[in-house]
N, CA, C and O atoms as a printed pandas DataFrame, in Angstrom:
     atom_number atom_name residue_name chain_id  residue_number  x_coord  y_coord  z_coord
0              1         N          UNK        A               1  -96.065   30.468   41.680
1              2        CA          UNK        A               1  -95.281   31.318   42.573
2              3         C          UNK        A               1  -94.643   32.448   41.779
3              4         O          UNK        A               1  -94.495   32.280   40.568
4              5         N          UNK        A               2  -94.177   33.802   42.456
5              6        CA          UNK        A               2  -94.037   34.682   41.295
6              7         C          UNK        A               2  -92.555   35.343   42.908
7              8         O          UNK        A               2  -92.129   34.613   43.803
8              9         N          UNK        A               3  -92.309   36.342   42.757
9             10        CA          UNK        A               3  -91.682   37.528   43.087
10            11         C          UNK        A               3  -92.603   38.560   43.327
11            12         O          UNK        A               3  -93.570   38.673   42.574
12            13         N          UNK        A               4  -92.363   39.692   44.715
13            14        CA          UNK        A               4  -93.407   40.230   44.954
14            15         C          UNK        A               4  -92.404   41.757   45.521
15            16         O          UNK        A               4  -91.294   41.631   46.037
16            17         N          UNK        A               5  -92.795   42.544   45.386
17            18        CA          UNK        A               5  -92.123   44.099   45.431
18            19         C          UNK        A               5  -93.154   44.762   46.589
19            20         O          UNK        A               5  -94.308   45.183   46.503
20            21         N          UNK        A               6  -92.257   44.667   47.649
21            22        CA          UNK        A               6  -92.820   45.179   48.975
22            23         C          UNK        A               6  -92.587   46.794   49.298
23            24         O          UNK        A               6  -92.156   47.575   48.450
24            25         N          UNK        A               7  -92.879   47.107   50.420
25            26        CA          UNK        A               7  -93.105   48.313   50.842
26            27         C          UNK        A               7  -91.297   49.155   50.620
27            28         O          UNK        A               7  -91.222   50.280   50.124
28            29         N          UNK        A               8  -90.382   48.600   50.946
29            30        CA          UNK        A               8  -89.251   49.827   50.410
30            31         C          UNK        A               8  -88.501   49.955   49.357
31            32         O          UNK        A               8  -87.295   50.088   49.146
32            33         N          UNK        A               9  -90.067   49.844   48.337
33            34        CA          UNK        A               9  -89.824   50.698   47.032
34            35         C          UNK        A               9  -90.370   51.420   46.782
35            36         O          UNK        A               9  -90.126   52.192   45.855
36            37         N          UNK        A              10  -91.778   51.468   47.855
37            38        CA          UNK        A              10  -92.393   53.158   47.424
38            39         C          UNK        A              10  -91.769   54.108   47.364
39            40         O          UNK        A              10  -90.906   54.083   48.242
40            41         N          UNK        A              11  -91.733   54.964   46.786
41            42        CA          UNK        A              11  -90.932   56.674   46.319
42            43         C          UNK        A              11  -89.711   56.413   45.758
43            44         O          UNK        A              11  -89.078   57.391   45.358
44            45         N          UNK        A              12  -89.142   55.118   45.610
45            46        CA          UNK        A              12  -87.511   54.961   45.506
46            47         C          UNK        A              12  -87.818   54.727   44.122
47            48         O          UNK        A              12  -87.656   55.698   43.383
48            49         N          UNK        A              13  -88.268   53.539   43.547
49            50        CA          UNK        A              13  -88.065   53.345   41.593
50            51         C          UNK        A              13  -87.036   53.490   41.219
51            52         O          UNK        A              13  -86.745   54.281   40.322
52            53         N          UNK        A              14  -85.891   52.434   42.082
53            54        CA          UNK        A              14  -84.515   52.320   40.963
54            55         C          UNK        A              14  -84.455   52.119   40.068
55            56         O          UNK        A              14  -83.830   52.813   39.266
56            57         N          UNK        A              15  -85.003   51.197   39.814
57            58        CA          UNK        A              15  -85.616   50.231   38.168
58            59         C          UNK        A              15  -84.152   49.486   38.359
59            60         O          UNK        A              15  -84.235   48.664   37.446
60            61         N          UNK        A              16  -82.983   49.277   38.917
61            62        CA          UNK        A              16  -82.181   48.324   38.599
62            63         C          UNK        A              16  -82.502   46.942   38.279
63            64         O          UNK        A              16  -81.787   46.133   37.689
64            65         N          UNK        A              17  -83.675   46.780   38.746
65            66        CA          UNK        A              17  -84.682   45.321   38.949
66            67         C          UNK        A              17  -84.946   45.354   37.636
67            68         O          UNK        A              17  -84.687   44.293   37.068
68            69         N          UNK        A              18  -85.472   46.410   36.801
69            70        CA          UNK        A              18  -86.206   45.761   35.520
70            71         C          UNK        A              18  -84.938   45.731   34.579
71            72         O          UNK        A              18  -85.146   44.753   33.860
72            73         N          UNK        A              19  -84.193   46.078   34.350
73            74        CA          UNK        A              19  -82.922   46.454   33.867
74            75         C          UNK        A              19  -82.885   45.015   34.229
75            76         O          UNK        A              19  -83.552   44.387   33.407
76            77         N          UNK        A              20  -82.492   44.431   34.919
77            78        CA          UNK        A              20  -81.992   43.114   35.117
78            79         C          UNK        A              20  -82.763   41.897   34.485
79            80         O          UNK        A              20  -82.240   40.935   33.923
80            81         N          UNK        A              21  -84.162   42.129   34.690
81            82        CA          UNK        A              21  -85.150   40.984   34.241
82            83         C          UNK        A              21  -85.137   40.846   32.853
83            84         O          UNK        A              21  -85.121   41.722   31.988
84            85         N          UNK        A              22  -85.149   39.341   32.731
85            86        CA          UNK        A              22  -84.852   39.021   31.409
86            87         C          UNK        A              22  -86.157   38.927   30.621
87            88         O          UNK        A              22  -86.159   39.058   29.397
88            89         N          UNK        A              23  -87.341   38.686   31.374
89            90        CA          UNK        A              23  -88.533   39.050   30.693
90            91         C          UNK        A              23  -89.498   40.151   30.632
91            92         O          UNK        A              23  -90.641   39.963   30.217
92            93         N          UNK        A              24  -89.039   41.399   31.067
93            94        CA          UNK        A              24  -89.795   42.099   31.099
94            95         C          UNK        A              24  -91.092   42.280   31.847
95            96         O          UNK        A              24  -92.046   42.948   31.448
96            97         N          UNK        A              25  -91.025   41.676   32.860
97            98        CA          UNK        A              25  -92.447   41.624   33.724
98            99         C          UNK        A              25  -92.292   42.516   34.852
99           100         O          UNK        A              25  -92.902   42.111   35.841
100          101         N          UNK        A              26  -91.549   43.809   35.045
101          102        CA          UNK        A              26  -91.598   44.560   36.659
102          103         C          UNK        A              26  -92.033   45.886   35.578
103          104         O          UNK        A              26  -91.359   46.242   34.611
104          105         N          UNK        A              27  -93.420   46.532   36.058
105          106        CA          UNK        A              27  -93.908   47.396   35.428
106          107         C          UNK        A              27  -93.749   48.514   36.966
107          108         O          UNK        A              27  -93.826   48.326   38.180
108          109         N          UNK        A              28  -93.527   49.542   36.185
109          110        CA          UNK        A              28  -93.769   50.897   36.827
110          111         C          UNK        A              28  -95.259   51.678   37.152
111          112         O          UNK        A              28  -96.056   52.117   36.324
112          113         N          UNK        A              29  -95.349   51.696   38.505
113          114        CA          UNK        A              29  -96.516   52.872   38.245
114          115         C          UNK        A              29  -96.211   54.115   39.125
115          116         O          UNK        A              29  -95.047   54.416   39.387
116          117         N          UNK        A              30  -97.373   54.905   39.625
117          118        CA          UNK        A              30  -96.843   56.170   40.223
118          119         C          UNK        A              30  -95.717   56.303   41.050
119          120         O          UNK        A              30  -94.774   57.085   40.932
120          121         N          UNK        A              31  -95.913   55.503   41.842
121          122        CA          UNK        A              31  -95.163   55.028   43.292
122          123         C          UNK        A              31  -94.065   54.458   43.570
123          124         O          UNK        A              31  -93.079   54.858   44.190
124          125         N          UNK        A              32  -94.408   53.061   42.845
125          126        CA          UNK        A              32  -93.471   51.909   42.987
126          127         C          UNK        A              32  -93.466   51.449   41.760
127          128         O          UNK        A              32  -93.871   52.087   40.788
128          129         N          UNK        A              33  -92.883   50.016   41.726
129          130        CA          UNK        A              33  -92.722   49.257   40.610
130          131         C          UNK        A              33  -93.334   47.196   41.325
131          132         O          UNK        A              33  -93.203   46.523   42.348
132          133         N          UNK        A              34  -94.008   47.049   39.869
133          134        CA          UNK        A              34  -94.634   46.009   40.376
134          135         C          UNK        A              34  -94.378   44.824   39.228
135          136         O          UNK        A              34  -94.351   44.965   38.005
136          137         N          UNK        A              35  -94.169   43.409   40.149
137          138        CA          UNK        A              35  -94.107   41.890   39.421
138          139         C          UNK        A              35  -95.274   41.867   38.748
139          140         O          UNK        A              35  -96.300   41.956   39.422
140          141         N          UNK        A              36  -95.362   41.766   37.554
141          142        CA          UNK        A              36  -96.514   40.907   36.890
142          143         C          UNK        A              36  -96.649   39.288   37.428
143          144         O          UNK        A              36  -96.121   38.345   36.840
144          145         N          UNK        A              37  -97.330   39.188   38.459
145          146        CA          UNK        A              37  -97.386   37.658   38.291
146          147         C          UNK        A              37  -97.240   36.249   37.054
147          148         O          UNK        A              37  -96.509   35.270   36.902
148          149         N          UNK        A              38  -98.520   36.933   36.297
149          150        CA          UNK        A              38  -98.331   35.615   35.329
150          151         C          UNK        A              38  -97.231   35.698   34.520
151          152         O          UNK        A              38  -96.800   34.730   33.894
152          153         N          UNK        A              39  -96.676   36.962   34.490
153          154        CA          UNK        A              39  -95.001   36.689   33.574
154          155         C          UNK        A              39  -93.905   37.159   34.427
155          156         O          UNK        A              39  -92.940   37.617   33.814
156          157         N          UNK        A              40  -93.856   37.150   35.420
157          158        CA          UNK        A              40  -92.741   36.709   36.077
158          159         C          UNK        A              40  -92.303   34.835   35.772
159          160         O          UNK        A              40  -93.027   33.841   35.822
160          161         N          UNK        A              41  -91.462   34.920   35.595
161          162        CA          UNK        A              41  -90.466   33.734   35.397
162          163         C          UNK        A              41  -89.911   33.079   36.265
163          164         O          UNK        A              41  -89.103   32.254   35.841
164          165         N          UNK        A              42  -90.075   33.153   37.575
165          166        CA          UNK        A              42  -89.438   33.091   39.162
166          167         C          UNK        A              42  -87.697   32.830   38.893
167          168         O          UNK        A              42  -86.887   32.236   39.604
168          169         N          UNK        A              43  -87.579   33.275   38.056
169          170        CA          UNK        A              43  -85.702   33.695   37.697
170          171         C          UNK        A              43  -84.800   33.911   38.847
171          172         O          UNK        A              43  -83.676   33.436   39.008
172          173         N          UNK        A              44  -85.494   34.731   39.649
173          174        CA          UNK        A              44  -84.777   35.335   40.685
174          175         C          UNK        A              44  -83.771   36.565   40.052
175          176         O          UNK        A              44  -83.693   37.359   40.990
176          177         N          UNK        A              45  -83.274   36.901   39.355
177          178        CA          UNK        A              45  -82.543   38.003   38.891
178          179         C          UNK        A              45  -82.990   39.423   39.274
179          180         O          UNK        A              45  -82.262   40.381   39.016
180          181         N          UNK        A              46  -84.117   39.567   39.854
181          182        CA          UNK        A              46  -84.227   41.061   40.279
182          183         C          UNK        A              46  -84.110   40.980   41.698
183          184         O          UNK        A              46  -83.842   42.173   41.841
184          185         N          UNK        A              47  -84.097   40.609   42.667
185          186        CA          UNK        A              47  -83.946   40.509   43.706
186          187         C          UNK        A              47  -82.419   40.761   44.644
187          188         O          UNK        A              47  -82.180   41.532   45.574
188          189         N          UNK        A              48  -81.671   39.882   44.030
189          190        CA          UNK        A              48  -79.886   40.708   44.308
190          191         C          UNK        A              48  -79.789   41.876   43.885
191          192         O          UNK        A              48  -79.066   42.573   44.597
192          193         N          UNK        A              49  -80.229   42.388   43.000
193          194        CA          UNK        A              49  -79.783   43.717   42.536
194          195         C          UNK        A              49  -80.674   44.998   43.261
195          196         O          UNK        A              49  -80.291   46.167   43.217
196          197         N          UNK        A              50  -81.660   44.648   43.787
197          198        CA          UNK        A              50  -82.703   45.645   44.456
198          199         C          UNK        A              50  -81.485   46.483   45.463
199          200         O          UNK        A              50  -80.616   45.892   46.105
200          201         N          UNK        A              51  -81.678   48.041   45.412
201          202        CA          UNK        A              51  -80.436   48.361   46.558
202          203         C          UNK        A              51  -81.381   48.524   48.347
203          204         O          UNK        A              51  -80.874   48.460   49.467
204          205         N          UNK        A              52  -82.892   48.749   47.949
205          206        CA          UNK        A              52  -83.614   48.586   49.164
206          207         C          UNK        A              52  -83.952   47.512   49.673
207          208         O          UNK        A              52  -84.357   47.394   50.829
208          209         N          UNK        A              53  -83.805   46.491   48.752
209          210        CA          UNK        A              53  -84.184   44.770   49.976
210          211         C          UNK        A              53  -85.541   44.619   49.291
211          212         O          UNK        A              53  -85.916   43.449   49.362
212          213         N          UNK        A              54  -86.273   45.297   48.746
213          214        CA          UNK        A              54  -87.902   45.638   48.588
214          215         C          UNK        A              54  -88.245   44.058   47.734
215          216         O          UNK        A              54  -89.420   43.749   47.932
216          217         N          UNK        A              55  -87.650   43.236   47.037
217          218        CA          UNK        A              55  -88.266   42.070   46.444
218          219         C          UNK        A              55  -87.515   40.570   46.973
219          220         O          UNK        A              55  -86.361   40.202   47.192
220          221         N          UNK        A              56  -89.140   39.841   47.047
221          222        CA          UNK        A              56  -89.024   38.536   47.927
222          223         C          UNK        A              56  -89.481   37.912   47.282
223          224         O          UNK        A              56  -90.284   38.394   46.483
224          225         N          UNK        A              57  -89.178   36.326   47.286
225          226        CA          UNK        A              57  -90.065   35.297   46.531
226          227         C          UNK        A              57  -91.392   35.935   47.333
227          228         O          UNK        A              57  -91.453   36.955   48.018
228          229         N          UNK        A              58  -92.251   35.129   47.055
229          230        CA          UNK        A              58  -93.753   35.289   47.210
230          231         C          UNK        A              58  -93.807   34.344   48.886
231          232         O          UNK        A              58  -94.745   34.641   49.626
232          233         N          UNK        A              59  -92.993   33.476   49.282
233          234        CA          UNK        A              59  -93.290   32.794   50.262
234          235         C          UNK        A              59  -92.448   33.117   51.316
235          236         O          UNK        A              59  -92.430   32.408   52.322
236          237         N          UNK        A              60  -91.722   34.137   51.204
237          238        CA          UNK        A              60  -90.692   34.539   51.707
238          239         C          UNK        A              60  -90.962   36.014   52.353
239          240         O          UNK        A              60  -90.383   36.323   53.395
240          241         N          UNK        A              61  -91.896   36.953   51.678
241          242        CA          UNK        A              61  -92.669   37.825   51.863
242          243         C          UNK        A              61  -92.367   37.964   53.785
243          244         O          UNK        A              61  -92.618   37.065   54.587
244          245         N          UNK        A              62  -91.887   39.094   54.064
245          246        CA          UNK        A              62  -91.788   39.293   55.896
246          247         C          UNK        A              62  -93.233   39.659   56.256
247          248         O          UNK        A              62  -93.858   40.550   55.681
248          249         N          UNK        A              63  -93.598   39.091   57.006
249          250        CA          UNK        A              63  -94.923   39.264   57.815
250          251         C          UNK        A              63  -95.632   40.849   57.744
251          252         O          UNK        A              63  -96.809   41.180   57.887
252          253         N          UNK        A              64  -94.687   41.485   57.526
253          254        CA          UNK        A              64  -95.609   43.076   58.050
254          255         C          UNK        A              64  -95.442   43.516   56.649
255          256         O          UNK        A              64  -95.722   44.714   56.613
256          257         N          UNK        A              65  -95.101   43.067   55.445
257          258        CA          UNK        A              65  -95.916   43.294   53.761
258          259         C          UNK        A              65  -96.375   42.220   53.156
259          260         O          UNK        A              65  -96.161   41.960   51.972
260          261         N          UNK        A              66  -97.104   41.462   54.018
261          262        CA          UNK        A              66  -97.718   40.234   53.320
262          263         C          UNK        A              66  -98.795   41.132   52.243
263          264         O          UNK        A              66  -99.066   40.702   51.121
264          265         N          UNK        A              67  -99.180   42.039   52.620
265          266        CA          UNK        A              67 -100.955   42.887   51.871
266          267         C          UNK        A              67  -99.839   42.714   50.042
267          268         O          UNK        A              67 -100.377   42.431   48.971
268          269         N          UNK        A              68  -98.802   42.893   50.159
269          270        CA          UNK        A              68  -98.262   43.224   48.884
270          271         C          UNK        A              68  -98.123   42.565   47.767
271          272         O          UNK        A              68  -98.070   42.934   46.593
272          273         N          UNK        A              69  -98.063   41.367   48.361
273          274        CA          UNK        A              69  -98.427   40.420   47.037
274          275         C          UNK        A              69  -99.778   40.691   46.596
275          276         O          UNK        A              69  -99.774   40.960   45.395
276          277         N          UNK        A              70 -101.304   40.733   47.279
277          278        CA          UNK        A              70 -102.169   40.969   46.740
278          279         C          UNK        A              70 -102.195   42.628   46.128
279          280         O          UNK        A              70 -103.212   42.788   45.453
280          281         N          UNK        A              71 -101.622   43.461   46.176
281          282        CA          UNK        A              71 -101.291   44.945   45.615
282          283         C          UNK        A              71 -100.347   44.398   44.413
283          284         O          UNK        A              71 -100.809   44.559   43.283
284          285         N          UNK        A              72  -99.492   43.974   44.485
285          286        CA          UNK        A              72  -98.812   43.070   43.092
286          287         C          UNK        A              72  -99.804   42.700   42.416
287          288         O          UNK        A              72 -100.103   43.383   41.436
288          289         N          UNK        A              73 -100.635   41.457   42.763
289          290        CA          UNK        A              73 -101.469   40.956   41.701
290          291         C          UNK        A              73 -102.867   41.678   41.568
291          292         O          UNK        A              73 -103.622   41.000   40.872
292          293         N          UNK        A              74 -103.169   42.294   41.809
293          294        CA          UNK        A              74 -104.493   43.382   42.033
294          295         C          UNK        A              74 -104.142   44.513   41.063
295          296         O          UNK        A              74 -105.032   44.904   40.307
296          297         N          UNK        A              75 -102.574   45.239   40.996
297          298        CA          UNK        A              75 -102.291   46.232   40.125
298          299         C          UNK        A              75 -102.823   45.921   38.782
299          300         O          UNK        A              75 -103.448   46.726   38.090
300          301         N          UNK        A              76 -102.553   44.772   38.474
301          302        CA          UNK        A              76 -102.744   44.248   36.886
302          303         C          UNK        A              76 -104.319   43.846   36.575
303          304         O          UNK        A              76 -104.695   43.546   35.442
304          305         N          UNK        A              77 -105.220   43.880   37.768
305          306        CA          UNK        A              77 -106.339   43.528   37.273
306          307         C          UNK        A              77 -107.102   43.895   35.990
307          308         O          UNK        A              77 -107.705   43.075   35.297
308          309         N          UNK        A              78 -106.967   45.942   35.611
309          310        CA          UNK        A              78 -107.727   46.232   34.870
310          311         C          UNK        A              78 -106.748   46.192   33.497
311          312         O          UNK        A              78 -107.162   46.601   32.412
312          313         N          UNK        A              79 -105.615   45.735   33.659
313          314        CA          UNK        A              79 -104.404   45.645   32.270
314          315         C          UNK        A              79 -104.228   44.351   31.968
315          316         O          UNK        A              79 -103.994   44.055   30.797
316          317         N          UNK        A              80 -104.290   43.578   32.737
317          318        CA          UNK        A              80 -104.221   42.211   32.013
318          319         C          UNK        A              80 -102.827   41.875   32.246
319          320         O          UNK        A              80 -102.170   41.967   33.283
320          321         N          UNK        A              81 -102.403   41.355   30.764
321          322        CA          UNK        A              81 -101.096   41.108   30.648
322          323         C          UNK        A              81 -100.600   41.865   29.436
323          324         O          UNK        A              81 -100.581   41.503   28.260
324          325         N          UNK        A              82 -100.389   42.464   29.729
325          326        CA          UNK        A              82  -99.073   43.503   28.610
326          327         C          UNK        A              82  -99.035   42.426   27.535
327          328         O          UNK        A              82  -99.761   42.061   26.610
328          329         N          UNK        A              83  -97.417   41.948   28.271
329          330        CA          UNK        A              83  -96.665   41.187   27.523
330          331         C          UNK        A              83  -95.439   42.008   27.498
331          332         O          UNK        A              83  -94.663   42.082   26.545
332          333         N          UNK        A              84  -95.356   42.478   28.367
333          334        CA          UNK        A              84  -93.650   43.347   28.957
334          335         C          UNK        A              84  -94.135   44.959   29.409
335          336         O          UNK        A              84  -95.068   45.593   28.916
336          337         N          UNK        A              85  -93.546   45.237   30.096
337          338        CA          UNK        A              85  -93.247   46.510   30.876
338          339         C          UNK        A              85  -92.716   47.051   29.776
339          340         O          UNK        A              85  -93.499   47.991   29.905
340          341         N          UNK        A              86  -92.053   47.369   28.709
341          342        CA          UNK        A              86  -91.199   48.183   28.023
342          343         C          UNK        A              86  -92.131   48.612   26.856
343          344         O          UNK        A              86  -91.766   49.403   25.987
344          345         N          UNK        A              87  -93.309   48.059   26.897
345          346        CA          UNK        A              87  -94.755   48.231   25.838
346          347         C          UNK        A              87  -95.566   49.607   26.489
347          348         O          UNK        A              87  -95.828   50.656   25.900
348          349         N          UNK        A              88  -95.836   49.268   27.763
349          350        CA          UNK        A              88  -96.272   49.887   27.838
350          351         C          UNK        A              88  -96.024   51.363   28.987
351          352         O          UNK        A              88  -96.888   51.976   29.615
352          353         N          UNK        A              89  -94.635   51.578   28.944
353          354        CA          UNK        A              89  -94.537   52.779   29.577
354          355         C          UNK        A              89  -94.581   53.117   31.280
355          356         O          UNK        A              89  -94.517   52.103   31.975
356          357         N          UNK        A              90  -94.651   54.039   31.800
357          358        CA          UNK        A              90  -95.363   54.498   33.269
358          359         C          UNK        A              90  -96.405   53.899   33.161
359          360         O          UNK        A              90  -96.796   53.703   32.010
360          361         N          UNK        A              91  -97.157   53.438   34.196
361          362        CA          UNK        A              91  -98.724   53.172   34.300
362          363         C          UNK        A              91  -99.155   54.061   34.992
363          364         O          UNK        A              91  -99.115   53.507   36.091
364          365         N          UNK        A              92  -99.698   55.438   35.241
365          366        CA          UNK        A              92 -100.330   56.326   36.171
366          367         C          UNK        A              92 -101.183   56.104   36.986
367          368         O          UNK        A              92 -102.150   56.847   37.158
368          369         N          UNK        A              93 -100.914   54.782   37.782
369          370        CA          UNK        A              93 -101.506   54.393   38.719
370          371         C          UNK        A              93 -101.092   53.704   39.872
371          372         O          UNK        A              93  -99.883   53.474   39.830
372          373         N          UNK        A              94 -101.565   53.351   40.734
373          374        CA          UNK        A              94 -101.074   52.854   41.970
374          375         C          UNK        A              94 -102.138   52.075   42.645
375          376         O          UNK        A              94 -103.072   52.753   43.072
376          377         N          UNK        A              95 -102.199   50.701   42.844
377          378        CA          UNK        A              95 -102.385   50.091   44.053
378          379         C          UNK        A              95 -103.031   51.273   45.316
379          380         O          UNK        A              95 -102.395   52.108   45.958
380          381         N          UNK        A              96 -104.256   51.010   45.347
381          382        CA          UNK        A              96 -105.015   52.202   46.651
382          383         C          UNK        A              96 -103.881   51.487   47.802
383          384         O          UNK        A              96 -103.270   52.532   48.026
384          385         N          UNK        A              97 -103.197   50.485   48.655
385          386        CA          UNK        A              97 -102.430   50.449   49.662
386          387         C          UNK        A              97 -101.355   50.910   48.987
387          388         O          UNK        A              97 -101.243   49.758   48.570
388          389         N          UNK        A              98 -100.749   51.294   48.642
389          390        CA          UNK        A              98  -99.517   52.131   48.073
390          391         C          UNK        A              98 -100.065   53.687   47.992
391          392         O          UNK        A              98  -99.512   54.530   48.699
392          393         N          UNK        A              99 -101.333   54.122   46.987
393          394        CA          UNK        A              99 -101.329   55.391   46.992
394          395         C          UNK        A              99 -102.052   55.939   48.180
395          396         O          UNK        A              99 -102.610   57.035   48.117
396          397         N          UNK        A             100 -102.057   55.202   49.266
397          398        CA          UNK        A             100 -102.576   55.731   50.403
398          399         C          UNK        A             100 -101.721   55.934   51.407
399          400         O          UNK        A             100 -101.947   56.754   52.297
400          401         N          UNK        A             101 -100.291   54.948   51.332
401          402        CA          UNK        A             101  -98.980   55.826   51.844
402          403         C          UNK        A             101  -98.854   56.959   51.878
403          404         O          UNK        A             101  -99.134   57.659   50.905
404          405         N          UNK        A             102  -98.196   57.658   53.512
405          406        CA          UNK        A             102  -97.318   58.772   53.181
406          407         C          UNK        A             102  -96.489   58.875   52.656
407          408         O          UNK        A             102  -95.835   57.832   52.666
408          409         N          UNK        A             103  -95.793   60.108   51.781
409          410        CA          UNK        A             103  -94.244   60.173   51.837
410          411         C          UNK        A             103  -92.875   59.280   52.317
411          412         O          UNK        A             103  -92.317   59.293   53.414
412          413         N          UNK        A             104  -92.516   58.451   51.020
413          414        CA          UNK        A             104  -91.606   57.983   51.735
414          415         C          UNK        A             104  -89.898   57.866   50.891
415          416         O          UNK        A             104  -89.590   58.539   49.908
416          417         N          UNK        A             105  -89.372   57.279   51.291
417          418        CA          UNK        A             105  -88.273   56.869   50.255
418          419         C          UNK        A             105  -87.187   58.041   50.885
419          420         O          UNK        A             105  -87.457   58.613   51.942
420          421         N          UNK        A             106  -85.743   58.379   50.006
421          422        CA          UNK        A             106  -85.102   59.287   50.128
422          423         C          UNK        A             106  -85.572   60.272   50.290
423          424         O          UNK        A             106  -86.512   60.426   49.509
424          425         N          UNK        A             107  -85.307   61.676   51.390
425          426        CA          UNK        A             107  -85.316   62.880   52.042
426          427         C          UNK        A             107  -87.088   62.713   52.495
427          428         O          UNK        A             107  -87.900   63.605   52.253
428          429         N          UNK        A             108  -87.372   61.681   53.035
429          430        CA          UNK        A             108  -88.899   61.971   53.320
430          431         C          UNK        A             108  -88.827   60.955   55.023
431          432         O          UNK        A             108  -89.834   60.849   55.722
């Protein structure tokens, strides 16, 4: 079971979430920011601090962003496992159901 970063964090990227995580597993890409499954820690520590609501356990997930856990674990297909978000930077990429969103987040 992991933590899963749903739809109202596209355009937003507080990062208060990774700031909080004690292992380094919420990586950034164009859009949003995403759980590494296999190193998420199911800690729970990023989830209170989110200011959009955007992260759920994985079973907890609301019906209308279930697609997001598989966009969570699908992001990491061609990266693997790092071994922390702070290695490796922005990722200039996005999940095709994320970069196929419109405009969203603040003033959009």
């Amino acid at each position: 079971m992991t933590y899963v970063i749903a739809e109202p964090c596209v355009d937003v990227l507080d990062r208060a979430c990774v700031e909080e995580c004690p292992v380094d597993c919420i990586y950034e890409g164009e859009r949003m920011l995403y759980i590494h499954p296999d190193e998420c820690v199911d800690c729970g520590a990023c989830e209170p601090v989110c200011p959009v609501e955007a992260i759920f356990y994985e079973d907890d997930v609301p019906e209308q962003w279930k697609e997001y856990y598989r966009a969570n674990v699908d992001f990491f297909e061609d990266l693997g496992s790092p071994g922390g978000a702070s290695r490796t930077g922005k990722i200039p990429k996005d999940h095709p159901l994320i970069a196929a969103l419109p405009p969203m987040g603040e003033g959009h």
